[in-house]
Biopython code that builds the backbone (N, CA, C, O; Angstrom):
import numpy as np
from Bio.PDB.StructureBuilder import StructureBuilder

atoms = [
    (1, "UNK", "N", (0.854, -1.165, 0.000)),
    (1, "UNK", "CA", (0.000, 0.000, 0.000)),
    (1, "UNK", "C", (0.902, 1.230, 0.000)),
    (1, "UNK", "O", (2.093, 1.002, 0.212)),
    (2, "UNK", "N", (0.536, 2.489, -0.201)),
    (2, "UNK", "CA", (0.975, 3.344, -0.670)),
    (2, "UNK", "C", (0.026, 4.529, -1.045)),
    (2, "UNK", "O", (-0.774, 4.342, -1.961)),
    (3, "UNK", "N", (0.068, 6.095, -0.213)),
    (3, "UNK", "CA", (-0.451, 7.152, -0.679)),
    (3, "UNK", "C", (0.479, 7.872, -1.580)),
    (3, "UNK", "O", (1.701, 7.799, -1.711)),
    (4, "UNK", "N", (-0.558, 8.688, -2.250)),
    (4, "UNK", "CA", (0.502, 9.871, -3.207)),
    (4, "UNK", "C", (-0.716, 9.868, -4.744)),
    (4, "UNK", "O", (-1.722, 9.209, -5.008)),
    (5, "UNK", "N", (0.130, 11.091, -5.545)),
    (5, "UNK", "CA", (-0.628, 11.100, -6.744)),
    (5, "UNK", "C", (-0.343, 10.157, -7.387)),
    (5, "UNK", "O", (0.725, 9.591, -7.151)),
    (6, "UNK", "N", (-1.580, 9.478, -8.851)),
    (6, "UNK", "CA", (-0.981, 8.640, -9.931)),
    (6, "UNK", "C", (-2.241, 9.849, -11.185)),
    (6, "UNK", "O", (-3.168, 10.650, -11.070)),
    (7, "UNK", "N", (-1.464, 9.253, -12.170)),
    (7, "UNK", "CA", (-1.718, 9.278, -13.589)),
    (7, "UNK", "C", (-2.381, 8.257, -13.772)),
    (7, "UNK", "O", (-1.849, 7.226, -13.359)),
    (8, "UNK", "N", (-3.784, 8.118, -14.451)),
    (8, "UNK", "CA", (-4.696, 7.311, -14.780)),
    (8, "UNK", "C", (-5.535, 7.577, -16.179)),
    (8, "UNK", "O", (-5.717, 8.676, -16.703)),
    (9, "UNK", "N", (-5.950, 6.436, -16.599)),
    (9, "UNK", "CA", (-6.271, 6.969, -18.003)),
    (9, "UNK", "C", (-6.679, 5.406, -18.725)),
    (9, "UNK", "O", (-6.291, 4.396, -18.137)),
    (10, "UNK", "N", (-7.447, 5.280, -19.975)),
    (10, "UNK", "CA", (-7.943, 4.489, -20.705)),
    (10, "UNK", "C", (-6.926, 4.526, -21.739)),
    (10, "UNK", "O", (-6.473, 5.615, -22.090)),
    (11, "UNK", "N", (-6.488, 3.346, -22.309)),
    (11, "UNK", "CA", (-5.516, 3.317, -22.850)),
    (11, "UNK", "C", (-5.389, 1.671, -24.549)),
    (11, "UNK", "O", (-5.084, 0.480, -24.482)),
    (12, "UNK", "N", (-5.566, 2.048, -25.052)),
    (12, "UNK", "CA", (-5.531, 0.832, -26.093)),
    (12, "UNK", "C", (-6.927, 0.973, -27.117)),
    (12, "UNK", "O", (-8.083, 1.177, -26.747)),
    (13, "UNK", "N", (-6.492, 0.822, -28.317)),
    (13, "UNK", "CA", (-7.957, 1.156, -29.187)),
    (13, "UNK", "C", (-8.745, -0.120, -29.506)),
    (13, "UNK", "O", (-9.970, -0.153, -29.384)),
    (14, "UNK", "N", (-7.865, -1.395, -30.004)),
    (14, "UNK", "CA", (-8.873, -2.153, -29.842)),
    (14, "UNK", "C", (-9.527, -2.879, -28.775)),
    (14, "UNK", "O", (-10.629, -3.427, -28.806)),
    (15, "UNK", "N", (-8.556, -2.796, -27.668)),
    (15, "UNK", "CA", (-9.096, -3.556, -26.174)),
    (15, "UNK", "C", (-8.634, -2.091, -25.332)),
    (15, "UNK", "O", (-7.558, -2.031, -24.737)),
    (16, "UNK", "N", (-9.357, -1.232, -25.366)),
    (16, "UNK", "CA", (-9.115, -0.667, -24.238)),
    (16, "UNK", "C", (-9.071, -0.975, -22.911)),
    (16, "UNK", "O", (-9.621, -2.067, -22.763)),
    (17, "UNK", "N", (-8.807, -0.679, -22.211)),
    (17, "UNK", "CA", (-8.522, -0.664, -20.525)),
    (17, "UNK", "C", (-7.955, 0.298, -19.761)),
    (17, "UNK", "O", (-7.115, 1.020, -20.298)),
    (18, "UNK", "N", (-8.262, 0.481, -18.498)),
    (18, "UNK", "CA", (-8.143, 1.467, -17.623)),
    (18, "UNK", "C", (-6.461, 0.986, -16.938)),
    (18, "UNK", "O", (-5.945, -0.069, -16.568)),
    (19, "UNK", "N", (-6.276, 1.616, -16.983)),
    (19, "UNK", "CA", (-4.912, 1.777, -15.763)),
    (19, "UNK", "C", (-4.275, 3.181, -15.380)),
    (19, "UNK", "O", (-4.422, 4.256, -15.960)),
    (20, "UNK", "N", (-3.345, 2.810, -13.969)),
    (20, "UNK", "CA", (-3.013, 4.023, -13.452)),
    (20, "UNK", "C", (-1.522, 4.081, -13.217)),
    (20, "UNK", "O", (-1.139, 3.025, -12.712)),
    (21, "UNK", "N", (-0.600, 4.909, -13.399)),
    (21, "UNK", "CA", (0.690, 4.896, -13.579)),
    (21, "UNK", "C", (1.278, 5.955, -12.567)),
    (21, "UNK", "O", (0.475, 6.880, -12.448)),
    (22, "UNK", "N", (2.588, 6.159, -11.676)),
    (22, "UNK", "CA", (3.262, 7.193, -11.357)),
    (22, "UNK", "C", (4.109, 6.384, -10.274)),
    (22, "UNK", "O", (4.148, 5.154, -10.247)),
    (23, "UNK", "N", (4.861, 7.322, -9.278)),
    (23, "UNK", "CA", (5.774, 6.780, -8.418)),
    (23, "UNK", "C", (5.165, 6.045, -7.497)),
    (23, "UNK", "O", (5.609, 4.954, -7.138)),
    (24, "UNK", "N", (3.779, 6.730, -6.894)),
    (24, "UNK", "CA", (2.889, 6.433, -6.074)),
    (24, "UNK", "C", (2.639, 4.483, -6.400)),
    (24, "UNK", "O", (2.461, 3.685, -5.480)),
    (25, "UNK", "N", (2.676, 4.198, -7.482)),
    (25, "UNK", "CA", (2.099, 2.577, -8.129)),
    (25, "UNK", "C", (2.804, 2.177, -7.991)),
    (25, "UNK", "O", (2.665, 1.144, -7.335)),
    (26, "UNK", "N", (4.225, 2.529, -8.425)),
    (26, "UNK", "CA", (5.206, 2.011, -8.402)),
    (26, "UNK", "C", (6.069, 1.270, -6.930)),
    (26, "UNK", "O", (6.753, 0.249, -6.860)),
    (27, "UNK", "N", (5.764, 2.065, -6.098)),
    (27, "UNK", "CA", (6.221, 2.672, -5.124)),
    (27, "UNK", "C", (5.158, 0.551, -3.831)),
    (27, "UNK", "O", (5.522, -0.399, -3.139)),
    (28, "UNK", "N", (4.079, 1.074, -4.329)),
    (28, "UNK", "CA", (2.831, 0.491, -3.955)),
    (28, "UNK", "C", (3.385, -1.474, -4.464)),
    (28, "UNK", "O", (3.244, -2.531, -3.849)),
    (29, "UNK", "N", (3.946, -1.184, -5.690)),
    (29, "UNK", "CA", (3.994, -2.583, -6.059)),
    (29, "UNK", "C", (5.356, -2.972, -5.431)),
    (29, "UNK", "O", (5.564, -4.153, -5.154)),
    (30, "UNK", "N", (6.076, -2.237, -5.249)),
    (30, "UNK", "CA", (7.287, -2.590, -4.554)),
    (30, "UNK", "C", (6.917, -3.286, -3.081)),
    (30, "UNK", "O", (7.353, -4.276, -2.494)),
    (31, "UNK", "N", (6.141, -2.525, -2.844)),
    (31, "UNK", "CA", (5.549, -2.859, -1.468)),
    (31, "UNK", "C", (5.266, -4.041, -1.177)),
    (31, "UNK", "O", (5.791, -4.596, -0.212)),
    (32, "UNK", "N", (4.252, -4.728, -2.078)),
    (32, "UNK", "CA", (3.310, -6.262, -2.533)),
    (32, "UNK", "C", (4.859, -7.179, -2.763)),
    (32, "UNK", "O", (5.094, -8.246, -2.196)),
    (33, "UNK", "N", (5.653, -6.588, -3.569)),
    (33, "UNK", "CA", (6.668, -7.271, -4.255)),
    (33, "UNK", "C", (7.641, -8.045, -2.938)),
    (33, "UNK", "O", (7.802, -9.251, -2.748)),
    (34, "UNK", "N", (8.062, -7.154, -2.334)),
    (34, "UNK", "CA", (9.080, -7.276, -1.071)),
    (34, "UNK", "C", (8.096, -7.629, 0.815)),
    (34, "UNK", "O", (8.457, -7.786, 1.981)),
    (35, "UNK", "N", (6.756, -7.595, 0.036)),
    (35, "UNK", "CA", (6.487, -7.954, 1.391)),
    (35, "UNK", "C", (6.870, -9.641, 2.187)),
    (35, "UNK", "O", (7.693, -10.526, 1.953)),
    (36, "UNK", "N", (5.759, -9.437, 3.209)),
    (36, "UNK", "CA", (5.833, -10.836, 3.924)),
    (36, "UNK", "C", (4.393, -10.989, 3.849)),
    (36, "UNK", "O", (3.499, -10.183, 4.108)),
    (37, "UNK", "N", (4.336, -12.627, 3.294)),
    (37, "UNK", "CA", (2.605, -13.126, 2.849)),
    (37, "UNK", "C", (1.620, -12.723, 4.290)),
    (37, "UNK", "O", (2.142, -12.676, 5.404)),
    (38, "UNK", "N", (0.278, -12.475, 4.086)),
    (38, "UNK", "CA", (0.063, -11.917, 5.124)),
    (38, "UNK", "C", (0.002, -10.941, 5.835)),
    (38, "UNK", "O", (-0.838, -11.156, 6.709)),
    (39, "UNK", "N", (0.571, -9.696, 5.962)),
    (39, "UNK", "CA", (0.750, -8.096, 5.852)),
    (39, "UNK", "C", (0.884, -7.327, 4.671)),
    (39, "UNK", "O", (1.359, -7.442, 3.541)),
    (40, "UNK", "N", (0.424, -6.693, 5.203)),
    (40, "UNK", "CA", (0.480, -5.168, 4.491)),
    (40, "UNK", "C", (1.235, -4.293, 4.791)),
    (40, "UNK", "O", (0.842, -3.613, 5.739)),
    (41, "UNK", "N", (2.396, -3.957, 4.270)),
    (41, "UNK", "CA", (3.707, -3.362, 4.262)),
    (41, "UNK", "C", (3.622, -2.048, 3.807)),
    (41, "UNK", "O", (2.709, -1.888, 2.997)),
    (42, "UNK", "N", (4.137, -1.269, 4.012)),
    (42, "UNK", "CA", (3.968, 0.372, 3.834)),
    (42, "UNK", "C", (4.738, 1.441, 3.938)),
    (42, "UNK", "O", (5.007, 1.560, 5.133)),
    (43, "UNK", "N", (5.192, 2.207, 3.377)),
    (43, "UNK", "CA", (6.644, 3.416, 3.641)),
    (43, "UNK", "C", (6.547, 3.834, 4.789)),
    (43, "UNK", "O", (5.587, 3.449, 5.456)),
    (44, "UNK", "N", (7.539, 4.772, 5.377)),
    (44, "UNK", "CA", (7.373, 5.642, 6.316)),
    (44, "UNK", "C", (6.295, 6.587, 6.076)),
    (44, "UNK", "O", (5.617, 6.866, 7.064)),
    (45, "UNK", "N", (6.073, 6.994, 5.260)),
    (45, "UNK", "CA", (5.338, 8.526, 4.951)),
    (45, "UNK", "C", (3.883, 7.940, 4.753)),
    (45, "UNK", "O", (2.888, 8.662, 4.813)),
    (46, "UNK", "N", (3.823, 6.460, 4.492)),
    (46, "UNK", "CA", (2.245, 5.974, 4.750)),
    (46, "UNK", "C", (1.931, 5.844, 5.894)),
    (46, "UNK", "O", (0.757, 6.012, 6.225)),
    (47, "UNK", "N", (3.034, 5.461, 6.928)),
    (47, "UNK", "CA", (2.504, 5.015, 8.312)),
    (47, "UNK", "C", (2.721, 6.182, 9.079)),
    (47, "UNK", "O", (2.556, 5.698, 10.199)),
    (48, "UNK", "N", (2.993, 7.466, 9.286)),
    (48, "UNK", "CA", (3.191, 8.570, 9.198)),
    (48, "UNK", "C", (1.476, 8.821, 9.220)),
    (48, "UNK", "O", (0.682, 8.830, 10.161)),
    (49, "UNK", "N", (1.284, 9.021, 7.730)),
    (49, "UNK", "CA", (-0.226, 9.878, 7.896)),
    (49, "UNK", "C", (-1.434, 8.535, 7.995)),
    (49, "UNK", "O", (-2.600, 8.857, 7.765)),
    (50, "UNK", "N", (-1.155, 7.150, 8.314)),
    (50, "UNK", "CA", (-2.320, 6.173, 9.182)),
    (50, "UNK", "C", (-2.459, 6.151, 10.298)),
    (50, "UNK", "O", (-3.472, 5.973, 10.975)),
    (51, "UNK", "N", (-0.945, 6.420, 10.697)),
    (51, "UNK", "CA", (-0.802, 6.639, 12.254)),
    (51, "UNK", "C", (-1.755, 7.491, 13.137)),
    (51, "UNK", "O", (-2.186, 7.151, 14.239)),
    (52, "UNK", "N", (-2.037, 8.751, 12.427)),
    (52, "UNK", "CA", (-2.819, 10.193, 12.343)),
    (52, "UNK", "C", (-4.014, 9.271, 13.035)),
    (52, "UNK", "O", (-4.315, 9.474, 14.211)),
    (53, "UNK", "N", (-4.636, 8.317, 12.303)),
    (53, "UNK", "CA", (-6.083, 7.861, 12.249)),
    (53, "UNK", "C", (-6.273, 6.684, 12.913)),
    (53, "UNK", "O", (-7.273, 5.989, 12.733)),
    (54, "UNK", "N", (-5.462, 6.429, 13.606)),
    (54, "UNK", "CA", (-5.445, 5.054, 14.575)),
    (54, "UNK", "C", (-5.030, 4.135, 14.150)),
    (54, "UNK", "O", (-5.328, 3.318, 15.022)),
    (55, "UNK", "N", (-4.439, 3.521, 13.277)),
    (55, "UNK", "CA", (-3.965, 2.614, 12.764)),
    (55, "UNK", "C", (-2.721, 2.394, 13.682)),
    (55, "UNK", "O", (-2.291, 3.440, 14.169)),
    (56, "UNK", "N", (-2.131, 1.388, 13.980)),
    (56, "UNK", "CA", (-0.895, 0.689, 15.096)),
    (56, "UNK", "C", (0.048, 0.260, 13.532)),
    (56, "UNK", "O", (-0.386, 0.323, 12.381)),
    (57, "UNK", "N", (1.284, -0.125, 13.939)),
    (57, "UNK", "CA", (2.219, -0.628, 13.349)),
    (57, "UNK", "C", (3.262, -1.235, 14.152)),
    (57, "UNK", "O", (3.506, -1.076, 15.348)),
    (58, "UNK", "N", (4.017, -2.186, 13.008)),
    (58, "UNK", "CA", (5.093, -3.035, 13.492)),
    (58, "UNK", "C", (6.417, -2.379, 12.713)),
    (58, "UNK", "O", (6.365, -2.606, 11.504)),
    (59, "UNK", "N", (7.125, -1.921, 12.963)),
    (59, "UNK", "CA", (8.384, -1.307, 12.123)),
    (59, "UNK", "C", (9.014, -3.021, 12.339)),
    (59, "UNK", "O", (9.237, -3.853, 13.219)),
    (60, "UNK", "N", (9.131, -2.731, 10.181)),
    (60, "UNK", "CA", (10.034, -3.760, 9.945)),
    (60, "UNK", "C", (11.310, -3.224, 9.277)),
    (60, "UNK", "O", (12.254, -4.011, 9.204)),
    (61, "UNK", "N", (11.436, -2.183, 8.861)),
    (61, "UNK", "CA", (13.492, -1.627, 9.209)),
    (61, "UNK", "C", (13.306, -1.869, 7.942)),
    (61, "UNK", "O", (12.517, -2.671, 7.442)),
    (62, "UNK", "N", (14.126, -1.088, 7.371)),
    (62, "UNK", "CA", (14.919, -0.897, 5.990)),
    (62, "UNK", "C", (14.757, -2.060, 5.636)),
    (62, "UNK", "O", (14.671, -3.088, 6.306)),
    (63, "UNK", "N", (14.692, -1.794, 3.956)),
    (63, "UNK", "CA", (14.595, -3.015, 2.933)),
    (63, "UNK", "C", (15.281, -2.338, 1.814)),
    (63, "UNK", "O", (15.507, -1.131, 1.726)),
    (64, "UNK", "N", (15.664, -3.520, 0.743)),
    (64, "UNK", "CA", (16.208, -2.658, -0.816)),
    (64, "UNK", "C", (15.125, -3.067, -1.403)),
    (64, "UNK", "O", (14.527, -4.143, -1.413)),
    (65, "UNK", "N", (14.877, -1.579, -2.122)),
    (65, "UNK", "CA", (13.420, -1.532, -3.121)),
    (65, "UNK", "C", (14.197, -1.296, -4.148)),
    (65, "UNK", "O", (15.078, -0.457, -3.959)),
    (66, "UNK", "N", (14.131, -1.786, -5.177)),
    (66, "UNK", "CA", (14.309, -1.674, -6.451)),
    (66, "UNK", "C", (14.357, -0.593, -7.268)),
    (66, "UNK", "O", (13.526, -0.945, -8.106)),
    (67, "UNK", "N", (14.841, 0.758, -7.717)),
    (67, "UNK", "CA", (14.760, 1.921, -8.009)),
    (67, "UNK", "C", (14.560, 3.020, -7.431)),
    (67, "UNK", "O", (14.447, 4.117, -7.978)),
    (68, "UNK", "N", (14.475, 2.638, -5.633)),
    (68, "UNK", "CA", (14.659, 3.673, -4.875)),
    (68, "UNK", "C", (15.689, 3.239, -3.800)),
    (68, "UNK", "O", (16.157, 4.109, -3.066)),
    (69, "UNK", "N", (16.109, 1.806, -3.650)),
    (69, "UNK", "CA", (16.976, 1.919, -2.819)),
    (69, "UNK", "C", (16.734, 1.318, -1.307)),
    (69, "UNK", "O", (16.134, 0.244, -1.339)),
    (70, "UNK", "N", (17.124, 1.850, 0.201)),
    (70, "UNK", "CA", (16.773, 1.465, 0.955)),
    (70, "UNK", "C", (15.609, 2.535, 1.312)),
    (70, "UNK", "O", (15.600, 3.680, 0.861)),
    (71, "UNK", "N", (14.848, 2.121, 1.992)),
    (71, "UNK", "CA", (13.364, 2.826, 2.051)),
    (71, "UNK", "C", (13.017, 1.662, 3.510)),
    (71, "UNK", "O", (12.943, 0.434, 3.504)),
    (72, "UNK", "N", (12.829, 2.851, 4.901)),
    (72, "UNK", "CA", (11.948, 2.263, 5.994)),
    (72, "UNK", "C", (10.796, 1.772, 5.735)),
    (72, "UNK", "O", (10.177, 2.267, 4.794)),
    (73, "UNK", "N", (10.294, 0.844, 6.375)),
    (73, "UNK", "CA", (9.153, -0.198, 5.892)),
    (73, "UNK", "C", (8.551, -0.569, 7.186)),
    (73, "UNK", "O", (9.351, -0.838, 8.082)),
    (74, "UNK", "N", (7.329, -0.633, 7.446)),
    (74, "UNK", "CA", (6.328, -0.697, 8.462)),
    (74, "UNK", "C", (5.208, -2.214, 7.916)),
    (74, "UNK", "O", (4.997, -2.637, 6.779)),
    (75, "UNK", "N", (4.774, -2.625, 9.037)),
    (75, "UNK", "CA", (3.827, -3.580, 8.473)),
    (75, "UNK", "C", (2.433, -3.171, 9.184)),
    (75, "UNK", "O", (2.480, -3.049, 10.408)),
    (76, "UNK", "N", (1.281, -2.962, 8.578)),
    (76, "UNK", "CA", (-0.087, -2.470, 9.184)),
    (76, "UNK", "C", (-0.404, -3.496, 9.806)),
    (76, "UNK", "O", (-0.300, -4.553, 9.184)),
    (77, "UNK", "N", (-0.916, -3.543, 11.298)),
    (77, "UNK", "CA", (-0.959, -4.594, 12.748)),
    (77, "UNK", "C", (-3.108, -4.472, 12.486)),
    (77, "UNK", "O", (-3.882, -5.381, 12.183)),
    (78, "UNK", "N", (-3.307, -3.465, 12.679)),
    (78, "UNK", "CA", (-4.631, -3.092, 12.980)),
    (78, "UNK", "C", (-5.280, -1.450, 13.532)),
    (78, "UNK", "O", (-4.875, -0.431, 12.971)),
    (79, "UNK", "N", (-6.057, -1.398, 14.396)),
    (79, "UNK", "CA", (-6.166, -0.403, 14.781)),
    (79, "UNK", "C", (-6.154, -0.154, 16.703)),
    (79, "UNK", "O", (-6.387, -0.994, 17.572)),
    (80, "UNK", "N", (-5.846, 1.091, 16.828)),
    (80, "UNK", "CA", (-5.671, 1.681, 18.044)),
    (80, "UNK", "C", (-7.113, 1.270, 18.591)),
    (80, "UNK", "O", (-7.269, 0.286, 19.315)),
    (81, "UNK", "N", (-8.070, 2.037, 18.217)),
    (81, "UNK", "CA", (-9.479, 2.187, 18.707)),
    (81, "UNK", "C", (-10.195, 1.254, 18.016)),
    (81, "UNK", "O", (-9.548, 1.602, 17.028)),
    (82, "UNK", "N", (-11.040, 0.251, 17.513)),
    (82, "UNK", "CA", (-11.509, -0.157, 17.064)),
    (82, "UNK", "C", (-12.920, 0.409, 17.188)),
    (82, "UNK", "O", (-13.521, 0.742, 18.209)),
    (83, "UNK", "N", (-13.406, 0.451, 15.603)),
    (83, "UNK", "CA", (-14.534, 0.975, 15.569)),
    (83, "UNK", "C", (-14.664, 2.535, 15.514)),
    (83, "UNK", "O", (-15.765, 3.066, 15.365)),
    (84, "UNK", "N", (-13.489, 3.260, 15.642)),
    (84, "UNK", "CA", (-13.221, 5.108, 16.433)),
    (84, "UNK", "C", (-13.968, 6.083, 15.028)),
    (84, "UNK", "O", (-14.121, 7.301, 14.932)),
    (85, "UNK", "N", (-14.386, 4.761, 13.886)),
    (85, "UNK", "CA", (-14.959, 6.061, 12.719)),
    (85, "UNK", "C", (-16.613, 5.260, 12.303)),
    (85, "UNK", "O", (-17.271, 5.321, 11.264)),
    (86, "UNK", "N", (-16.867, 4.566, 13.556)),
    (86, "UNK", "CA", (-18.034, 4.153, 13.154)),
    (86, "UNK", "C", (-19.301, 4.652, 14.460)),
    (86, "UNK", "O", (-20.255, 4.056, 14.961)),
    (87, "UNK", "N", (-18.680, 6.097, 14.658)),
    (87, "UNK", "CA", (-19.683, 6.220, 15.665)),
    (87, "UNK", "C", (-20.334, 7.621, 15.395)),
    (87, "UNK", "O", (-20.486, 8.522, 16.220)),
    (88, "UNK", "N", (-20.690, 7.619, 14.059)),
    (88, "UNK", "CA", (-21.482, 8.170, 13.484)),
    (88, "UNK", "C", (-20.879, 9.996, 13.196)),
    (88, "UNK", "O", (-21.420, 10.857, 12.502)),
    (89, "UNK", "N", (-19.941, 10.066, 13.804)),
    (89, "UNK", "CA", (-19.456, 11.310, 13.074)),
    (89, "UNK", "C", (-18.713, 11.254, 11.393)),
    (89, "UNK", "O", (-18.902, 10.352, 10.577)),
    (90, "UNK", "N", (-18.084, 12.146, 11.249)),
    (90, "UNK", "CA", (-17.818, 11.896, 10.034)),
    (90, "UNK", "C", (-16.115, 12.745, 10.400)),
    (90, "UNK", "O", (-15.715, 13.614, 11.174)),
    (91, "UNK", "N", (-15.475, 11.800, 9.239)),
    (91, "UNK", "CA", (-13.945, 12.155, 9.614)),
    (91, "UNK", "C", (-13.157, 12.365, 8.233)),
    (91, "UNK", "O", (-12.858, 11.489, 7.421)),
    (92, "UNK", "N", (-12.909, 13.664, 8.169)),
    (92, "UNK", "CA", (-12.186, 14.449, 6.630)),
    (92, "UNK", "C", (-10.560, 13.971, 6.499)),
    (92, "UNK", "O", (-9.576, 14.434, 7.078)),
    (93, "UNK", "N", (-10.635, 13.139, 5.758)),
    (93, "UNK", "CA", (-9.385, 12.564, 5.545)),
    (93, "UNK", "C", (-8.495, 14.018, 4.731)),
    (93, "UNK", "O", (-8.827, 15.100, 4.246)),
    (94, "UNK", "N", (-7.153, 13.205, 4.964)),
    (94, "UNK", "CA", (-6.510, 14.373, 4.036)),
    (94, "UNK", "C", (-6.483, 14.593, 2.022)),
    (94, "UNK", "O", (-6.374, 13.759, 1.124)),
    (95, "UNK", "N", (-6.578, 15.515, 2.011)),
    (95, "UNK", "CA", (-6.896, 15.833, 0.370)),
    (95, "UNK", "C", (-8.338, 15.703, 0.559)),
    (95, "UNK", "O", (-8.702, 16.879, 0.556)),
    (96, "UNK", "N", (-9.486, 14.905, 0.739)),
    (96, "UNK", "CA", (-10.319, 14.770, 0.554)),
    (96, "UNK", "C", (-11.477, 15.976, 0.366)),
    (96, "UNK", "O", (-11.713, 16.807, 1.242)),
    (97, "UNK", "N", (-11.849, 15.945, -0.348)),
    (97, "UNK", "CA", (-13.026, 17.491, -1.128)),
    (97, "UNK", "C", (-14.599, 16.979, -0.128)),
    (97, "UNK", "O", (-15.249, 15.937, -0.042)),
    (98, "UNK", "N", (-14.699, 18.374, 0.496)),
    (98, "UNK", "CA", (-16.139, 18.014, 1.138)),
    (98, "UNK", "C", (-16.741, 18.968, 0.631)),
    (98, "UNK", "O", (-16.238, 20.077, 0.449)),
    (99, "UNK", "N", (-18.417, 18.492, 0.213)),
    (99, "UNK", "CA", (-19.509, 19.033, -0.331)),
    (99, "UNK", "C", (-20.021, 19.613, 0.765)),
    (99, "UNK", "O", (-20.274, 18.903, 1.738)),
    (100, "UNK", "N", (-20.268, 21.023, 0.802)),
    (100, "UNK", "CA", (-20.889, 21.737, 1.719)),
    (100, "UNK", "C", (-22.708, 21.956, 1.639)),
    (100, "UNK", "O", (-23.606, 22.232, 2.435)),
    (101, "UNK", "N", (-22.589, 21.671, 0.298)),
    (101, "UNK", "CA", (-24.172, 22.428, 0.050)),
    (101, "UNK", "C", (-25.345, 21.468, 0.752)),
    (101, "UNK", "O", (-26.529, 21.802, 0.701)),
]
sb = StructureBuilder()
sb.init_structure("model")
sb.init_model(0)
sb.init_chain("A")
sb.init_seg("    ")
for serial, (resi, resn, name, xyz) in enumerate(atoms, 1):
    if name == "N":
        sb.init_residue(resn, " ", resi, " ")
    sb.init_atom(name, np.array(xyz, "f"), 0.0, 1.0, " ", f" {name:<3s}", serial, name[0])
structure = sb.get_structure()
């Protein structure tokens, strides 16, 4: 897993298909690529802004990622609070666009 921007787009004329491209994917498949079966593995700068929202972690220490090198690596455990966004408020993630009207 992995936050950040991607490039997305329909692509091919006789079989088109959707896909999405940038560092962010890249970044994301490295992740899947080098994990451990069973977790969900994640940069610093993902567990950084999950942390924000209750999410717990296991720091699993530097790894070599493939085109970036060594990069800190976290594995997602679960959550702090369980349940802490199901009690009927509403919670504005970051970037996220809220409709006022």
């Amino acid at each position: 897993m992995n936050k950040g921007a991607v490039l997305a787009g329909v692509i091919g004329a006789r079989k088109p298909h959707y896909d999405i491209w940038g560092n962010t994917v890249n970044v994301a498949s490295r992740m899947e690529s080098t994990g451990v079966m069973g977790n969900i593995q994640v940069v610093e700068e993902t567990h950084l802004v999950l942390k924000e929202y209750g999410f717990r972690f296991m720091r699993r220490g530097t790894i070599y990622v493939k085109g970036k090198g060594e990069l800190l690596t976290f594995f997602l455990k679960g959550r702090e609070k369980q349940g802490s966004f199901v009690n009927g408020s509403s919670v504005t993630l970051p970037h996220q666009v809220v409709d006022s009207s």
